[in-house]
N, C-alpha and C positions, 0 to 999 in steps of 0.2 A: 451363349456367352460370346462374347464378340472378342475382337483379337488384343482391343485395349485392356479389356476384364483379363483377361487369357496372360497376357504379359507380365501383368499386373501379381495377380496370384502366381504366376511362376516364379517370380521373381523374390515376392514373399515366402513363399517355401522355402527357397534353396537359400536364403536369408535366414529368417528364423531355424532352420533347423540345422544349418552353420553354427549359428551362435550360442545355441541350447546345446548341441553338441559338444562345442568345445568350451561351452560353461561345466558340463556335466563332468569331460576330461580332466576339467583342473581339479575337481572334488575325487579322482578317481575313480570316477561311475564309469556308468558305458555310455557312449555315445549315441547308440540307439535308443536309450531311455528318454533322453533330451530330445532327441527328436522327434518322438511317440509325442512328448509332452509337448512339443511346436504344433505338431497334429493337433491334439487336441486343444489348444488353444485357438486355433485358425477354425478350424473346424465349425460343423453345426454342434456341438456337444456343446460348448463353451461360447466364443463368439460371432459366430457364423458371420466369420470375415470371406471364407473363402466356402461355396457352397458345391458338393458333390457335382462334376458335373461331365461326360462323358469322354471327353476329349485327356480331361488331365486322369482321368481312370486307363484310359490307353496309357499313357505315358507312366503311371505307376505302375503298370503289367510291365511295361517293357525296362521299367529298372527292375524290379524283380527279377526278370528274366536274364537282365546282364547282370545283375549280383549274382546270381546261381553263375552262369556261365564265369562269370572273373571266380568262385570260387572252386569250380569243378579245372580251371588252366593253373590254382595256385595248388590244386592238389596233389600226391603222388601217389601211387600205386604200392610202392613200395613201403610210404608211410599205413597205408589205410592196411596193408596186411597185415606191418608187424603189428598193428592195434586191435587185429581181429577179434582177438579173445577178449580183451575187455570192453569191442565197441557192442562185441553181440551179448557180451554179458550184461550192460547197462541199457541195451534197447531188452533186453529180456525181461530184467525187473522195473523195468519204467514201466512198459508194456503191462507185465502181468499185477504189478501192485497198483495199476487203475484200472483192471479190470475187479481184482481184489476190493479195490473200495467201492467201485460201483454195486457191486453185490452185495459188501455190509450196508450201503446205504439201502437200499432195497427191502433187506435185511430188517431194518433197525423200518422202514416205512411201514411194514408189512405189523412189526410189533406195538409199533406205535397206533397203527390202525390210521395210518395218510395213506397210505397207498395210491388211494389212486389222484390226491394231488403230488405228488410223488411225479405218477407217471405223466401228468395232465402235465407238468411242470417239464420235464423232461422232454416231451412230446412238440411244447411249447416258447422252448426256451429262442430257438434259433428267431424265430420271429418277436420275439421281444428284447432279445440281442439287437436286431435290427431297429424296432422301436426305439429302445434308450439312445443307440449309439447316432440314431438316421441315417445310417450306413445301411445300403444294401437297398 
C-alpha cells in the first residue's frame, strides 16, 4: 500500500467510525457497536474499500494497547477491591456456564449421533472464522 492508499484509508476509518459512533450514541447504543459496523462496511466482508493490510494492523495493535493502558491509568485499586466479590463471582459463572454449555452441546452431539461433525466443526471453526471474515 503506498502512503496515498495509507492516508486515504486512515482517514476513512477514523471518519466513518466517528460518525457510526456518534450515529449509534444518539440511539443510545454503544459506540463501539457503530464502529464494528464502520469496520464492517469498509472492510473485505462487505465492501472491500479498505483491504487488510500490515501497516494499518500495526497501528490497530497499538490502539489496543493504548486503550488497555488509558483503561488500566482510569482504573483504581481501591475500586477493583471493594468489587472483588461480585467481579470473581461473575467471572465464575461466566466461566463455568460455558464450560457448562460446551459439555451439554457435546452432550446432545454424542445423542444425536453428530459427534464427530460436532468436533470436526469445533476443530475447524477458527479457520473458517477466518474464511468468512478474510481476517487473519
Amino acid at each position: 500500500m503506498n502512503v496515498d492508499q495509507f492516508v486515504i484509508s486512515l482517514c476513512l476509518i477514523l471518519f466513518l467510525g466517528k460518525l457510526f459512533g456518534e450515529i449509534f450514541q444518539r440511539f443510545e447504543l454503544p459506540e463501539v457497536v457503530g464502529e464494528i459496523l464502520a469496520g464492517l462496511l469498509l472492510g473485505p466482508s462487505l465492501t472491500n474499500v479498505i483491504s487488510p493490510d500490515p501497516t494499518l494492523t500495526v497501528l490497530a495493535e497499538l490502539g489496543v494497547i493504548l486503550l488497555l493502558f488509558s483503561i488500566g491509568c482510569e482504573s483504581s485499586i481501591k475500586r477493583l477491591y471493594q468489587a472483588g466479590g461480585r467481579a470473581v463471582s461473575v467471572a465464575l459463572v461466566g466461566n463455568c456456564s460455558g464450560y457448562c454449555d460446551g459439555r451439554e452441546w457435546c452432550l446432545l452431539s454424542y445423542r444425536l449421533n453428530i459427534h464427530r461433525y460436532f468436533s470436526w466443526v469445533c476443530l475447524n471453526s477458527d479457520e473458517y472464522w477466518h474464511f468468512i471474515t478474510g481476517v487473519g
